[in-house]
Backbone of each chain as nested JSON, in Angstrom:
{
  "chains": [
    {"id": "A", "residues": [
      {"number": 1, "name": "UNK", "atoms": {"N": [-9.521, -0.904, -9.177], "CA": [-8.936, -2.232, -9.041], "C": [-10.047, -3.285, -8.908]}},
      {"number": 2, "name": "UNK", "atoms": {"N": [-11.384, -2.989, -8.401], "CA": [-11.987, -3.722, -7.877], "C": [-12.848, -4.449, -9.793]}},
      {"number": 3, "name": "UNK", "atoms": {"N": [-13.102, -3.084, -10.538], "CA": [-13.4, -3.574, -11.844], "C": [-12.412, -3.95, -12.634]}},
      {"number": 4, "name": "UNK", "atoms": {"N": [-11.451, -4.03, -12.449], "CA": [-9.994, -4.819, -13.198], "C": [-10.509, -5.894, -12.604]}},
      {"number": 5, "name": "UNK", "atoms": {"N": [-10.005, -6.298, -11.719], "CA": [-9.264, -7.676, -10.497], "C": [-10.688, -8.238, -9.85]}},
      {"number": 6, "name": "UNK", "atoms": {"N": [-11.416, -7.715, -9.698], "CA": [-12.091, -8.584, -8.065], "C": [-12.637, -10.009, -8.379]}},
      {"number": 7, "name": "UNK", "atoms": {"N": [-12.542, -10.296, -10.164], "CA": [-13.315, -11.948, -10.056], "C": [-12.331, -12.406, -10.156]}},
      {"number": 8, "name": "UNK", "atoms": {"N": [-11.059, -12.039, -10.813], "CA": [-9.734, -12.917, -10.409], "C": [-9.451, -13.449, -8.503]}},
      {"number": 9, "name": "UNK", "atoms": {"N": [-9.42, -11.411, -8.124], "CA": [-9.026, -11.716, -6.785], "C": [-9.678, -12.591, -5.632]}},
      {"number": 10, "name": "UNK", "atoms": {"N": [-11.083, -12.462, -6.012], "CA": [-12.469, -13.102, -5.057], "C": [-11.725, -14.921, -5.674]}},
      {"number": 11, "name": "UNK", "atoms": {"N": [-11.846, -15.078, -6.778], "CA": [-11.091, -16.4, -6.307], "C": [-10.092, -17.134, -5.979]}},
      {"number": 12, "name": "UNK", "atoms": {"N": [-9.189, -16.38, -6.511], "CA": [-8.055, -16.353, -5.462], "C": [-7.467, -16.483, -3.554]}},
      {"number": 13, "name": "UNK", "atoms": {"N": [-8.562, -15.627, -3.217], "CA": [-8.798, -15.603, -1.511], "C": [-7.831, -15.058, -1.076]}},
      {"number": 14, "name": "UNK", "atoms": {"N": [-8.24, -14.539, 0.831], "CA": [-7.293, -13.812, 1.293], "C": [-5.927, -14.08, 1.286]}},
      {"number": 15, "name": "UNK", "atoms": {"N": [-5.834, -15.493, 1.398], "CA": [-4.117, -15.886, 1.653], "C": [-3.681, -15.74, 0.121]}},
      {"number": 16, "name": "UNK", "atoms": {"N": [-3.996, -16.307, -1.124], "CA": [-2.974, -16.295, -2.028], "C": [-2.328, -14.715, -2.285]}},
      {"number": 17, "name": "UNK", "atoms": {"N": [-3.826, -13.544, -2.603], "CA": [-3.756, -12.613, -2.759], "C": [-2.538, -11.94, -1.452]}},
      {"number": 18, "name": "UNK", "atoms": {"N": [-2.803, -12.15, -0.022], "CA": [-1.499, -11.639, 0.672], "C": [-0.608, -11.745, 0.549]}},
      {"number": 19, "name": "UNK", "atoms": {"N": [-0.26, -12.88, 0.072], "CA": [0.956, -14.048, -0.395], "C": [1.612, -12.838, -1.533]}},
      {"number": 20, "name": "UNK", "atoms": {"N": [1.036, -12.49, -2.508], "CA": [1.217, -11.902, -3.381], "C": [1.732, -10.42, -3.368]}},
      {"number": 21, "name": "UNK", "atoms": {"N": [0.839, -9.938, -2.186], "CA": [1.403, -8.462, -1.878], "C": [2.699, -8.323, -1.413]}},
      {"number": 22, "name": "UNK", "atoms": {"N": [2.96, -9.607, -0.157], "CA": [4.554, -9.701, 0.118], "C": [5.446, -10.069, -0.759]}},
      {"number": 23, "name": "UNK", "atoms": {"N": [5.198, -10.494, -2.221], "CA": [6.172, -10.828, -3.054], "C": [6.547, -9.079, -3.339]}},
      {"number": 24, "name": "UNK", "atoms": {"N": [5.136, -8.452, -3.818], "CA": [5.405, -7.176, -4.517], "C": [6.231, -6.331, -3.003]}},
      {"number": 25, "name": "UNK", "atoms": {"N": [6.094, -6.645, -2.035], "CA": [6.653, -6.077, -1.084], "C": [8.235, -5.791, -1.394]}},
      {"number": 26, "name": "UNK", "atoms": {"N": [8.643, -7.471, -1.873], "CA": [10.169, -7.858, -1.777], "C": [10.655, -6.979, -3.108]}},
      {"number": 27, "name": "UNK", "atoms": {"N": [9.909, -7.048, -3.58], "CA": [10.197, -6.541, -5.685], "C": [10.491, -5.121, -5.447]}},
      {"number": 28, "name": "UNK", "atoms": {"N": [10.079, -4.333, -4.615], "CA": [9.887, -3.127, -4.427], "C": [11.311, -2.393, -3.29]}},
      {"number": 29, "name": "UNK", "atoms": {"N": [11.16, -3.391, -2.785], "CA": [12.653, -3.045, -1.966], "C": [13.875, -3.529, -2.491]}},
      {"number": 30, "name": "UNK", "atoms": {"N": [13.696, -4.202, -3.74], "CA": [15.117, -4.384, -4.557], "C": [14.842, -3.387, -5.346]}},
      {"number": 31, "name": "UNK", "atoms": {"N": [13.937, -2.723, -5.727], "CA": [14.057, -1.667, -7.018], "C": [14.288, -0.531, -5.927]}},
      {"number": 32, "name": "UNK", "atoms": {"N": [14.452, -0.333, -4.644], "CA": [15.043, 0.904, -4.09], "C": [16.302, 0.891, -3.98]}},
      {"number": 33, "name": "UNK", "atoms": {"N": [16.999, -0.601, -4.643], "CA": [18.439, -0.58, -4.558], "C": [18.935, -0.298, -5.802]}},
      {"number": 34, "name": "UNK", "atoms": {"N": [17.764, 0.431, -6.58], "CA": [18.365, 0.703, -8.301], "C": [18.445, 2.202, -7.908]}},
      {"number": 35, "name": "UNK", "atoms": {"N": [18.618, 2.454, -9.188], "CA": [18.517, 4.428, -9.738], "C": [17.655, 3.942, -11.12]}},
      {"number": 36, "name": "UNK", "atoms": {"N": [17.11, 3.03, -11.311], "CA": [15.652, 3.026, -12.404], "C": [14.779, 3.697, -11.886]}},
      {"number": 37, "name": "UNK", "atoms": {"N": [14.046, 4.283, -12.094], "CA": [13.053, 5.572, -11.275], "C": [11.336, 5.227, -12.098]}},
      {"number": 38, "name": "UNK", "atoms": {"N": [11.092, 4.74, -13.178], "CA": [10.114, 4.07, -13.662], "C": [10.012, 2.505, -13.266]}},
      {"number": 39, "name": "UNK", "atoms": {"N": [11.175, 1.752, -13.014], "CA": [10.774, 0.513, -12.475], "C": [10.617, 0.647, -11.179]}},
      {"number": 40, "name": "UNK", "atoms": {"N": [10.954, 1.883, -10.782], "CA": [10.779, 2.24, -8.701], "C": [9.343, 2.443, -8.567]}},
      {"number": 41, "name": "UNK", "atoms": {"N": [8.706, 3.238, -9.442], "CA": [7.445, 3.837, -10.108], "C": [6.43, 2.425, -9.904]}},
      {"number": 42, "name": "UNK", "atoms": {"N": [6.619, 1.593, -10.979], "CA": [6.052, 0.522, -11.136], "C": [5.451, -0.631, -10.114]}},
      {"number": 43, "name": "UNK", "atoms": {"N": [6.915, -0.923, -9.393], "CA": [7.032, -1.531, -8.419], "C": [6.052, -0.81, -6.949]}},
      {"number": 44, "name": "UNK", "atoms": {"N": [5.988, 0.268, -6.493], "CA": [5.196, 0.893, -5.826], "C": [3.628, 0.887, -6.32]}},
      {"number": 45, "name": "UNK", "atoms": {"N": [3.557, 1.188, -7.962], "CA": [2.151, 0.622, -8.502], "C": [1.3, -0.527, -8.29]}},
      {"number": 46, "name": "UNK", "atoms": {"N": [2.193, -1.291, -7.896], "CA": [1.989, -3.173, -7.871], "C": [1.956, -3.533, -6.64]}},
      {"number": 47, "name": "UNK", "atoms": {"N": [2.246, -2.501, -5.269], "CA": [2.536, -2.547, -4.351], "C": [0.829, -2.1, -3.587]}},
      {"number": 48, "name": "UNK", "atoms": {"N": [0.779, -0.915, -4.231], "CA": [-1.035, -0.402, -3.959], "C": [-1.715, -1.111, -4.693]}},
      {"number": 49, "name": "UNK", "atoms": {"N": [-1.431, -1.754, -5.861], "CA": [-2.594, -2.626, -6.541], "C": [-2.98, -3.454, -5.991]}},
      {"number": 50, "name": "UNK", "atoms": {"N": [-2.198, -4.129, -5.36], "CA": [-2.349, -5.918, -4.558], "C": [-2.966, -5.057, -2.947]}},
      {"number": 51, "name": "UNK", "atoms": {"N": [-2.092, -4.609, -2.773], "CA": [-3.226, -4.016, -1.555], "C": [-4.683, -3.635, -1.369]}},
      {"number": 52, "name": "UNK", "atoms": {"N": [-4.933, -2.816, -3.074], "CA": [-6.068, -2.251, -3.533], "C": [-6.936, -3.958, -3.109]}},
      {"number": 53, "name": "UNK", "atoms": {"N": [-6.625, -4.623, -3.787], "CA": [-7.082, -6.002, -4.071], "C": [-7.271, -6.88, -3.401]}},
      {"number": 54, "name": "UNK", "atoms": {"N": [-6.012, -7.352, -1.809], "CA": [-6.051, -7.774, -1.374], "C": [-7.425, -7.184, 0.155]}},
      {"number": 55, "name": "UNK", "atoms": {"N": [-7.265, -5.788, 0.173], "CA": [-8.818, -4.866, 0.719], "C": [-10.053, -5.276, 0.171]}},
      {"number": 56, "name": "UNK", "atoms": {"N": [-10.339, -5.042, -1.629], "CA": [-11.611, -5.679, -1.596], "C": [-11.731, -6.915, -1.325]}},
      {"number": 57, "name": "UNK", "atoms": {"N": [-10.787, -8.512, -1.396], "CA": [-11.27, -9.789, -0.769], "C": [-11.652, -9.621, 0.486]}},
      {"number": 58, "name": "UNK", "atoms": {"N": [-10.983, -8.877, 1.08], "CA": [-11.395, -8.846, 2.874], "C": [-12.542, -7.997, 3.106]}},
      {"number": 59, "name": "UNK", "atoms": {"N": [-12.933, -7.314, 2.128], "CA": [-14.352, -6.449, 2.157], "C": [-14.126, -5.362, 3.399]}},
      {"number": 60, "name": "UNK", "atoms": {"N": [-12.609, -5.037, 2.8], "CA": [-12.354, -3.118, 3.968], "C": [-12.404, -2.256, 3.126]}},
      {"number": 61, "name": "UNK", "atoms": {"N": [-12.714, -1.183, 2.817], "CA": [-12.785, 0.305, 2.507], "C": [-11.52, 0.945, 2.687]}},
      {"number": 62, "name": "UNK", "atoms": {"N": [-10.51, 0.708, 1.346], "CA": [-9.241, 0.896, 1.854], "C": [-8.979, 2.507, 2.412]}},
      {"number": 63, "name": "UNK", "atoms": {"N": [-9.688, 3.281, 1.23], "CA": [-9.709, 4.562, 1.583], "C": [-10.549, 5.505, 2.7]}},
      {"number": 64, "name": "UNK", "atoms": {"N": [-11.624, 4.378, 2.955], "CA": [-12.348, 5.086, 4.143], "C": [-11.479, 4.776, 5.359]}},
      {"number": 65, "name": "UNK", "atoms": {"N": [-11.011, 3.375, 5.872], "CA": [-9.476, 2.84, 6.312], "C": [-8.886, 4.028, 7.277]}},
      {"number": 66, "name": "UNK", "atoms": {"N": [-8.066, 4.509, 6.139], "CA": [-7.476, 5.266, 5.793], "C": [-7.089, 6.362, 6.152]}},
      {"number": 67, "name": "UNK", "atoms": {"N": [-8.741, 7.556, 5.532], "CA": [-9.057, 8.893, 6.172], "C": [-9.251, 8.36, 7.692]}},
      {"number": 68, "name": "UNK", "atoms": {"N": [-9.591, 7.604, 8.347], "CA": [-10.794, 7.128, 9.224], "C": [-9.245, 7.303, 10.423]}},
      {"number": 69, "name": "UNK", "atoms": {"N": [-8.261, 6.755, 9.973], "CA": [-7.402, 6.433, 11.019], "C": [-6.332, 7.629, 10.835]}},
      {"number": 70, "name": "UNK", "atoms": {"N": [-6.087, 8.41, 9.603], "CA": [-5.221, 9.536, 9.751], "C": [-6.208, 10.457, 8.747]}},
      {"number": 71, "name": "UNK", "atoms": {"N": [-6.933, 11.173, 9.851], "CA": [-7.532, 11.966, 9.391], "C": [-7.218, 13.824, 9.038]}},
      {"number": 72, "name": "UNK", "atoms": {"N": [-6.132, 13.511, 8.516], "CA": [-5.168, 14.606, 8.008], "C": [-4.516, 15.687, 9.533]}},
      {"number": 73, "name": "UNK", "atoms": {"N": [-4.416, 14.425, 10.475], "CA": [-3.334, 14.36, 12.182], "C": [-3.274, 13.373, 12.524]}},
      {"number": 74, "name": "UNK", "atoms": {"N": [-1.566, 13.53, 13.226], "CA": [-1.574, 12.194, 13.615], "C": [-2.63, 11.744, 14.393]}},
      {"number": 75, "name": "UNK", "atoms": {"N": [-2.535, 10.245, 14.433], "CA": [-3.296, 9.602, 15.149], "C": [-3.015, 9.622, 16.76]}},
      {"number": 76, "name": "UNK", "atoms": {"N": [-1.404, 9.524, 16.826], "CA": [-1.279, 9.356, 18.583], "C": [-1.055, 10.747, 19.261]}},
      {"number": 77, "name": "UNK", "atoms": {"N": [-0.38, 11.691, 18.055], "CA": [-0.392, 13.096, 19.108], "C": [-1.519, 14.211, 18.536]}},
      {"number": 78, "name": "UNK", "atoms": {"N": [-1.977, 14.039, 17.648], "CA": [-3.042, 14.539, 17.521], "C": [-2.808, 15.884, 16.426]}},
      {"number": 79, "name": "UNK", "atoms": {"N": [-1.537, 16.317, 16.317], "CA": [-1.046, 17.262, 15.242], "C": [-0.88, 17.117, 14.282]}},
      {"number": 80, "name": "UNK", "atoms": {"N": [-0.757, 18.125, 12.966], "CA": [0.321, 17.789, 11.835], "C": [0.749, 19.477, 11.676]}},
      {"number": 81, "name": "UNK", "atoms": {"N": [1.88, 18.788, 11.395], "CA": [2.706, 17.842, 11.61], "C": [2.816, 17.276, 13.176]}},
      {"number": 82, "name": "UNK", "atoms": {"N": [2.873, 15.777, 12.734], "CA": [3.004, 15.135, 13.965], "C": [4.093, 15.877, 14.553]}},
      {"number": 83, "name": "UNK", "atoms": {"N": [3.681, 15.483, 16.421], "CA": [4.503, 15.945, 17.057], "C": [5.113, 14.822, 18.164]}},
      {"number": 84, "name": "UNK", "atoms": {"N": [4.928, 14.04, 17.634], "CA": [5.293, 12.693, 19.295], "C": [6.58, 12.932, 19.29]}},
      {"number": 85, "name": "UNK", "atoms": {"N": [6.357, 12.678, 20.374], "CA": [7.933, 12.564, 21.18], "C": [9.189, 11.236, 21.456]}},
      {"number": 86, "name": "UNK", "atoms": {"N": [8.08, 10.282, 20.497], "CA": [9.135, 8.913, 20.503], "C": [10.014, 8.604, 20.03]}}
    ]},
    {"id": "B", "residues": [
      {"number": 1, "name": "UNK", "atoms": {"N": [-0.517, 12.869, 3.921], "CA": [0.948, 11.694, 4.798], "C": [2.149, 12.763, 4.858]}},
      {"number": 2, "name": "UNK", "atoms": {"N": [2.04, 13.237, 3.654], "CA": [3.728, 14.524, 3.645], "C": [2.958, 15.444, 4.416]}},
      {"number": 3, "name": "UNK", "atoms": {"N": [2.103, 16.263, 4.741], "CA": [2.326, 17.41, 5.723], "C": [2.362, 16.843, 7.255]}},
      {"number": 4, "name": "UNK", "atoms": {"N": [1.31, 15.529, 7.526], "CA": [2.124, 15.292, 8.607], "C": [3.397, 14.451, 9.158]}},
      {"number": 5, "name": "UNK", "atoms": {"N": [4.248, 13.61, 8.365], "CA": [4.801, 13.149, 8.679], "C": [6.11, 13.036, 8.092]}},
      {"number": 6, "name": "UNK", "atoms": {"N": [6.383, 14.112, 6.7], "CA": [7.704, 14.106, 5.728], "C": [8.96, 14.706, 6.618]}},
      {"number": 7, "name": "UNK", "atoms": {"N": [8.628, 15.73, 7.682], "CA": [9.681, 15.588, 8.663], "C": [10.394, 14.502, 9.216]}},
      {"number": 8, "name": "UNK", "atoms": {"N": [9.648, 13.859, 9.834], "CA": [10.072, 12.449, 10.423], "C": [10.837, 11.442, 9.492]}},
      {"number": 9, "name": "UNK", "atoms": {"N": [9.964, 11.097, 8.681], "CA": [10.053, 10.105, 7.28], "C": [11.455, 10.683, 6.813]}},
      {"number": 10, "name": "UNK", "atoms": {"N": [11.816, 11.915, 6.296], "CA": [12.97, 12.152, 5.712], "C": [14.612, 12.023, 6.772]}},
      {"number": 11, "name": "UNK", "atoms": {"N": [13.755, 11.811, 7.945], "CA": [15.235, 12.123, 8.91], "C": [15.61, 10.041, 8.639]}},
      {"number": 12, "name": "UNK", "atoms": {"N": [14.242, 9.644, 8.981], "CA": [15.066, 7.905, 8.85], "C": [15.401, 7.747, 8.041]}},
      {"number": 13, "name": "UNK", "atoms": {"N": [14.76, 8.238, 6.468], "CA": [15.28, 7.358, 5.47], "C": [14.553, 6.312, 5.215]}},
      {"number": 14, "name": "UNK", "atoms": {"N": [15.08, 6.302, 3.578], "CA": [14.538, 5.053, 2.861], "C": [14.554, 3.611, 3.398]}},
      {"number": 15, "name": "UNK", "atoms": {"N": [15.753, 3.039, 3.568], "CA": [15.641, 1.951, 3.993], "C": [14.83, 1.838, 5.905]}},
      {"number": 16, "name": "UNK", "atoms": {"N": [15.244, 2.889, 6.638], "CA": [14.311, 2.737, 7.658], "C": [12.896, 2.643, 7.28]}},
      {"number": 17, "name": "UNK", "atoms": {"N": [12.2, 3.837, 6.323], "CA": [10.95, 3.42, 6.445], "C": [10.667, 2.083, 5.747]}},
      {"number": 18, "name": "UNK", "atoms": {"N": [11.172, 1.749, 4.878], "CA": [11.046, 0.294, 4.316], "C": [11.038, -0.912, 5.462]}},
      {"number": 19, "name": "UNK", "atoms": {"N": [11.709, -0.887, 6.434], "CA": [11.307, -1.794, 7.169], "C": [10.417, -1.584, 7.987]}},
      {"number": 20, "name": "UNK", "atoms": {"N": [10.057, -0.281, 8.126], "CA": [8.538, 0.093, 8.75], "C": [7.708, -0.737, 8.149]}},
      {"number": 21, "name": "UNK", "atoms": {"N": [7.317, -0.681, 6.942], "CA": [6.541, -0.734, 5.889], "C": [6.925, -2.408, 6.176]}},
      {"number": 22, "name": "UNK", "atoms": {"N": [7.661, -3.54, 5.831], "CA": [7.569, -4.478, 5.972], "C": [6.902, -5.369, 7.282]}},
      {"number": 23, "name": "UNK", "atoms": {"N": [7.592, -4.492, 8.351], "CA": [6.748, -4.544, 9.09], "C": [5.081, -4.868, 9.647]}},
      {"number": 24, "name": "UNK", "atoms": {"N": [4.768, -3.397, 8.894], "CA": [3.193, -3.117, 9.188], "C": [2.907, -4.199, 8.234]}},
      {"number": 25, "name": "UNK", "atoms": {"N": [3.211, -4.812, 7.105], "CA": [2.882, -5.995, 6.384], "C": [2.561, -6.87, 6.796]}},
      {"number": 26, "name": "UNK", "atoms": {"N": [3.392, -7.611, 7.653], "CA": [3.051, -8.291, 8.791], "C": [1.731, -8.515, 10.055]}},
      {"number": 27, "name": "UNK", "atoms": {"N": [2.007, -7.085, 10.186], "CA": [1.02, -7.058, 11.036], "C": [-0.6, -7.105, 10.495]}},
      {"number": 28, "name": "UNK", "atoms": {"N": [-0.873, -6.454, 9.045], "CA": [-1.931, -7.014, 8.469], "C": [-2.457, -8.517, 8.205]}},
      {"number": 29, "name": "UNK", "atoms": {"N": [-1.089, -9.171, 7.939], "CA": [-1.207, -10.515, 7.896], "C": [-1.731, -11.314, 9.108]}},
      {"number": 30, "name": "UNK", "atoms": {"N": [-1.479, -10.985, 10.119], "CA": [-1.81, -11.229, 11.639], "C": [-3.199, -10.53, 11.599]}},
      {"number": 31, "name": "UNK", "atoms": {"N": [-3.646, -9.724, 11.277], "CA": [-4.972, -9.273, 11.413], "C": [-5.691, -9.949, 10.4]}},
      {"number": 32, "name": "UNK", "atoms": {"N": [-5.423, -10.074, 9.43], "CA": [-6.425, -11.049, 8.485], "C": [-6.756, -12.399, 9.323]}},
      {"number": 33, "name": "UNK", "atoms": {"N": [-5.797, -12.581, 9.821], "CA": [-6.481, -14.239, 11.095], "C": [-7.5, -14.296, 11.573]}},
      {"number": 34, "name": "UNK", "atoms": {"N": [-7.466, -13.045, 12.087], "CA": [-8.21, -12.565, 13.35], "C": [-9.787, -12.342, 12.551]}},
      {"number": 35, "name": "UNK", "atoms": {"N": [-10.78, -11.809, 13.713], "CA": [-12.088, -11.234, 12.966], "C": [-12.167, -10.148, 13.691]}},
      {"number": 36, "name": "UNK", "atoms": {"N": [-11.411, -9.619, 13.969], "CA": [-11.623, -7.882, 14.449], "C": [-11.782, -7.253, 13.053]}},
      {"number": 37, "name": "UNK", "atoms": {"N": [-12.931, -6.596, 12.647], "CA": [-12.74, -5.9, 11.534], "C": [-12.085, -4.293, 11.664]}},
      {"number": 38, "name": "UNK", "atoms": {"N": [-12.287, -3.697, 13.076], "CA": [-11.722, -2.016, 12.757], "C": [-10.241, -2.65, 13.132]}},
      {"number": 39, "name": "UNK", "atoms": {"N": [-9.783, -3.537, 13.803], "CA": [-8.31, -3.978, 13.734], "C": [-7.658, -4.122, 12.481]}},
      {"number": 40, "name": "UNK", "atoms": {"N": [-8.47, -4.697, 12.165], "CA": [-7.85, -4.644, 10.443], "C": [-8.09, -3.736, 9.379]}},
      {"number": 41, "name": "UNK", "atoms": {"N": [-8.835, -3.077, 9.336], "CA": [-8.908, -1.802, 8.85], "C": [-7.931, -0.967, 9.404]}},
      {"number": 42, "name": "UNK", "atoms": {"N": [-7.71, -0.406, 10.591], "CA": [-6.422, 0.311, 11.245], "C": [-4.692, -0.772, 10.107]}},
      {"number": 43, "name": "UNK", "atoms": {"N": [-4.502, -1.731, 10.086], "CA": [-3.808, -1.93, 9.961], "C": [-3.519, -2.001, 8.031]}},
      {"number": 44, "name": "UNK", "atoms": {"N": [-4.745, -2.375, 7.469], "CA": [-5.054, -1.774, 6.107], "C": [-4.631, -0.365, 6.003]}},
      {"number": 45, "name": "UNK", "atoms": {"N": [-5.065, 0.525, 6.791], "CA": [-4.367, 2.351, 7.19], "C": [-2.94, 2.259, 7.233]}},
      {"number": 46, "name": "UNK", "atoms": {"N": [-2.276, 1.409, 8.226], "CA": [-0.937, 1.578, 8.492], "C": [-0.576, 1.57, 7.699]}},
      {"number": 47, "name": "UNK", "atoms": {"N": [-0.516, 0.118, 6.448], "CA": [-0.033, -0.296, 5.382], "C": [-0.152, 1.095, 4.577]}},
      {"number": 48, "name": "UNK", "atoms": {"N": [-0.978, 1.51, 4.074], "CA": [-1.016, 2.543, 3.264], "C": [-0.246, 3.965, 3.113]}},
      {"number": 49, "name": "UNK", "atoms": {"N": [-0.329, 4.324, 4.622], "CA": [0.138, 5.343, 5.133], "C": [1.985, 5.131, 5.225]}},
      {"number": 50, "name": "UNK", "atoms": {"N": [2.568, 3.683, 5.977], "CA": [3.972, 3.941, 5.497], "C": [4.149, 3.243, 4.168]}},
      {"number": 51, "name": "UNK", "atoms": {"N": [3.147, 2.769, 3.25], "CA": [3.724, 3.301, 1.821], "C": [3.897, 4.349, 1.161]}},
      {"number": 52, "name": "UNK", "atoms": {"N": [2.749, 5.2, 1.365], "CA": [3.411, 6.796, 1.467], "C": [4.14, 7.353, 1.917]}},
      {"number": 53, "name": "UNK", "atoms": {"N": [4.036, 7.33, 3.121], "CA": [5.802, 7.49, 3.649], "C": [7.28, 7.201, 2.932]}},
      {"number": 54, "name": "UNK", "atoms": {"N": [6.675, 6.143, 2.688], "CA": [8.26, 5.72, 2.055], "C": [8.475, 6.276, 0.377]}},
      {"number": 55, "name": "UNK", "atoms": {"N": [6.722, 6.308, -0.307], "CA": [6.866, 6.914, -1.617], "C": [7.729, 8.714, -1.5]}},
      {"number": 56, "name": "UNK", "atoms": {"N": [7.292, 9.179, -0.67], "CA": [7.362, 10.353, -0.222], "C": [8.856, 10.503, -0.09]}},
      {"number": 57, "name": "UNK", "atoms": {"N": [9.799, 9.744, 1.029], "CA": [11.147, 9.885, 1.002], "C": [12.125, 9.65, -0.263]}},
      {"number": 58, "name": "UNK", "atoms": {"N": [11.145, 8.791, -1.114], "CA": [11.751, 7.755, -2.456], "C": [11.683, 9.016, -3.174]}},
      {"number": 59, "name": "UNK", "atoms": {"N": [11.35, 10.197, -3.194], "CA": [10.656, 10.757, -4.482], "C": [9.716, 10.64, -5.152]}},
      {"number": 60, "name": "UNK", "atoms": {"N": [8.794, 9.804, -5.125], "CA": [7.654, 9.174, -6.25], "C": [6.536, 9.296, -5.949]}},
      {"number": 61, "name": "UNK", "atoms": {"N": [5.619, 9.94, -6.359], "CA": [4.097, 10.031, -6.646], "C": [3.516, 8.819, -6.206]}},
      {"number": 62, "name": "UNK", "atoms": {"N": [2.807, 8.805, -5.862], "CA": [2.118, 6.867, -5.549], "C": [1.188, 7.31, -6.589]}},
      {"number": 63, "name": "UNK", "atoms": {"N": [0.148, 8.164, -6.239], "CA": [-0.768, 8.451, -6.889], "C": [-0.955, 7.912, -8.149]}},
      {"number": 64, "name": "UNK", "atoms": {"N": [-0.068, 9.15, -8.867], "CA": [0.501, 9.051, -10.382], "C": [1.421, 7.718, -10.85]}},
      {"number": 65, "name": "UNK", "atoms": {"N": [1.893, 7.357, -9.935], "CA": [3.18, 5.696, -10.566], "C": [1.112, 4.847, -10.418]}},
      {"number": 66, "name": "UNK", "atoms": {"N": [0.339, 4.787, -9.525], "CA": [-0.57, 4.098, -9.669], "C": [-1.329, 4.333, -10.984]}},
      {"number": 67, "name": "UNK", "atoms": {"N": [-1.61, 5.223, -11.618], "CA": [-2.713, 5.852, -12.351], "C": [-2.298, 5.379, -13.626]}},
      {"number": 68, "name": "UNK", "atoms": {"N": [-0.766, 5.728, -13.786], "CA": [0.284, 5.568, -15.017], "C": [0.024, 4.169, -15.141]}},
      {"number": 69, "name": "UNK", "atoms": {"N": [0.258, 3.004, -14.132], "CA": [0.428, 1.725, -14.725], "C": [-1.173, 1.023, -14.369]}},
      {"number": 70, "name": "UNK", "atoms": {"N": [-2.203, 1.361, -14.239], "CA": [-3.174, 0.562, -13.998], "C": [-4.373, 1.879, -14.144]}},
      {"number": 71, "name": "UNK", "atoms": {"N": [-4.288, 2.205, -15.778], "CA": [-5.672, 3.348, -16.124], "C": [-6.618, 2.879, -16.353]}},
      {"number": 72, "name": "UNK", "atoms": {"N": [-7.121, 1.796, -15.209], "CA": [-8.59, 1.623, -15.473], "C": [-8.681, 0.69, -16.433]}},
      {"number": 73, "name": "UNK", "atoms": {"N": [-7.877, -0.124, -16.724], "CA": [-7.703, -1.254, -17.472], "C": [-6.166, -2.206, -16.713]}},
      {"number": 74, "name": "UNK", "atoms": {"N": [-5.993, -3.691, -17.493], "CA": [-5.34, -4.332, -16.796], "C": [-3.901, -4.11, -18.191]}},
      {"number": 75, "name": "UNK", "atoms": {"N": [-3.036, -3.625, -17.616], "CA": [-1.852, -3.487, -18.168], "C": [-1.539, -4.118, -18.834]}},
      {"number": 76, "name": "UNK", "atoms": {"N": [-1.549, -5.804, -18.924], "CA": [-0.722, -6.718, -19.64], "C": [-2.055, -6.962, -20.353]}},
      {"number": 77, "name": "UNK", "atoms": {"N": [-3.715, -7.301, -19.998], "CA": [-4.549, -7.636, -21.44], "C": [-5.001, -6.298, -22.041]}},
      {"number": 78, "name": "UNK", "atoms": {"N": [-4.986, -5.254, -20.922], "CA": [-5.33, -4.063, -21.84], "C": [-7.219, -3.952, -21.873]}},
      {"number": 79, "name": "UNK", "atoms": {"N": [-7.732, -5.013, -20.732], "CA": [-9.407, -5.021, -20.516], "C": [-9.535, -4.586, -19.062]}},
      {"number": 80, "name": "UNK", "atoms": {"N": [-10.733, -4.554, -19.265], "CA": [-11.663, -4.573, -17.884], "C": [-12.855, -5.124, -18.17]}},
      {"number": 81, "name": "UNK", "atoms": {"N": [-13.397, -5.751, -17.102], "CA": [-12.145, -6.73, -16.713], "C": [-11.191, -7.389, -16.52]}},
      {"number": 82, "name": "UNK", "atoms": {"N": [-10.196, -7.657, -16.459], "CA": [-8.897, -8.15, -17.077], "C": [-9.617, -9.218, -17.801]}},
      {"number": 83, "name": "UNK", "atoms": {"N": [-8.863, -10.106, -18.686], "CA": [-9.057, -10.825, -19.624], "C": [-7.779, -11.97, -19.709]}},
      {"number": 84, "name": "UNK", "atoms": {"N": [-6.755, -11.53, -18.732], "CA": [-5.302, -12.477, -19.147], "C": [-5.841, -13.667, -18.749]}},
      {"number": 85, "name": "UNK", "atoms": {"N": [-4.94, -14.611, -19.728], "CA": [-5.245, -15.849, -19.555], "C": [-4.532, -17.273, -18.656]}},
      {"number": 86, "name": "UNK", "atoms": {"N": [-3.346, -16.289, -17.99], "CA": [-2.353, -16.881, -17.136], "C": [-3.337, -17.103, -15.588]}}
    ]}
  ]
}
């Protein structure tokens, strides 16, 4: 994403680009009210893209992020499968 | 995300985790304010993690719905860099 997007996204900035992820947010929860299964597809594509994107403007490591905070257990009980009790 | 958490994820459901997921949206947005950077990285994680979640209950690959619509080129100019002119 970062060699697609980042001279679009870098000028763009953090707010338009967020701005943008919550649209794909909204797009994505009306296509869970379909049975289209490629526009469900899509919509989830557009959903990690802008995220992908909206990570490199903010200069985070989406995937280091990521591993870093669920490092294949949960984070609060410490298992996987998680086991909390909430 | 599915070995630790597709138990859980499948008992709420789609539309529950979706408002998870809108949620944690939020809360990135609130962290972009801020200059805590591992705050926002944790919350860059969240985001990610209940989009998987929710890809996971939906049926759908994130992975693959990502790979399929954005191979390393920009979908609508078909470059990489992108090239659109909108």
């Amino acid at each position: 994403m970062r060699q697609i997007y980042f001279h679009r996204d870098s000028k763009r900035g953090v707010n338009g680009t967020y701005n943008w992820l919550v649209d794909e947010v909204k797009e994505l929860g009306d296509a869970l009210k379909t049975n289209n299964k490629k526009a469900l597809e899509d919509e989830f594509a557009d959903v990690i893209a802008w995220l992908s994107s909206l990570a490199n403007v903010a200069d985070v490591d989406l995937e280091a992020a990521a591993m870093n905070k669920y490092p294949n257990k949960c984070p609060k009980c410490k298992y996987t499968p998680c086991n909390c009790t909430f």
